[in-house]
C-alpha positions, 0 to 999 in steps of 0.5 A: 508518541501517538497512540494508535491501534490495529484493525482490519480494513477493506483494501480501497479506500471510500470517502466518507461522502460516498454514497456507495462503498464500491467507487467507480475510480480506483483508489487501492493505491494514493498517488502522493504528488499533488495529493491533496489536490483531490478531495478523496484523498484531501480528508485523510491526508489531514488525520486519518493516516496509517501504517500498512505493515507488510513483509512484502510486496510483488510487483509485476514486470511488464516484458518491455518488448512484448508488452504481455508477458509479466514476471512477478518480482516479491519486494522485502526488507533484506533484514526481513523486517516488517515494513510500514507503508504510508496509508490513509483510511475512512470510515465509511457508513452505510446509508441504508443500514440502520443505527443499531446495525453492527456493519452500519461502518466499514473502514476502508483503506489504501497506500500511498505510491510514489515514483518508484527509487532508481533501485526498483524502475527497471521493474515497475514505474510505481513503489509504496512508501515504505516509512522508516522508524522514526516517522511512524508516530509523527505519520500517525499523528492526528494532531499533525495536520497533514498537508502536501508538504508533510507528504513530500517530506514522508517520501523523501524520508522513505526514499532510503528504506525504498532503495534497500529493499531485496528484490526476488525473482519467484514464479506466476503461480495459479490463481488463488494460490497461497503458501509460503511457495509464493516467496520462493526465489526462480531456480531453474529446477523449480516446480509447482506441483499442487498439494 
């Protein structure tokens, strides 16, 4: 079993060779086909993998004849159990701090994204990776050197975790909302009315 431990990470992976935290290509989602292809994602692919644990999702469907209108979608667990999304992480050091400065290392991470199951296309073309259970040791695994074949066999695992998930329908709220109303199924009688 591969002994692991929690810790907060900045959403958007940086490579080690970066010069800069902020990269000028975004990297908050991995795209697992041909992943280790790409040197950002190559290092990691190989020992430094991690689990995301998440409640949930949205994702954000595109009104197909408009192409404006977006209607946000909360993805779960139907069970309401903690998912593990596929992840990668670096650490990443600041060269311009000095040696004894406590944020010289920031750890930077993101989550692998796949073609999205049958399930969830009608809503987006896209889904992380949800692992199941008995792939999260071997996904955590530094001794497990990664490659693309350990990649593809991850996604395939994921598949039948992906296509269970409960899809909820909830309402565009304002911008920097937050509060358990965010998870709220759309009712026709549903109403924001700020606190």
């Amino acid at each position: 079993m591969a002994v692991g431990r929690v810790e907060l990470a900045r959403w958007s992976l940086t490579p080690s060779w970066s010069r800069e935290l902020k990269i000028k290509f975004p990297t908050v989602n991995a795209r697992s086909e041909g992943i280790t292809d790409k040197a950002t994602w190559r290092g990691p692919v190989k020992t430094h993998r991690a689990l995301i644990p998440v409640t949930g999702y949205y994702e954000w469907q595109t009104d197909p004849t408009t192409k404006k209108k977006k209607t946000p979608f909360y993805i779960h667990s139907a069970t309401d159990e903690v998912l593990a999304f596929a992840g990668l992480y670096s650490w990443w050091k600041d060269p311009a701090k000095a040696a004894e400065d406590p944020t010289l290392w920031t750890l930077t991470a993101t989550i692998l994204t796949s073609s999205a199951v049958d399930e969830l296309l009608h809503i987006h073309d896209r889904n992380p990776v949800p692992l199941p259970r008995d792939w999260w040791d071997d996904w955590l695994d530094p001794d497990l050197v990664g490659d693309q074949h350990f990649v593809d066999a991850a996604i395939h695992a994921a598949l039948p975790v992906a296509a269970q998930l409960d899809i909820i329908e909830v309402a565009p709220l304002p911008p920097n909302h937050d509060g358990a109303d965010l998870i709220l199924p759309v009712t026709t009688d549903l109403r924001f009315v700020p606190v």
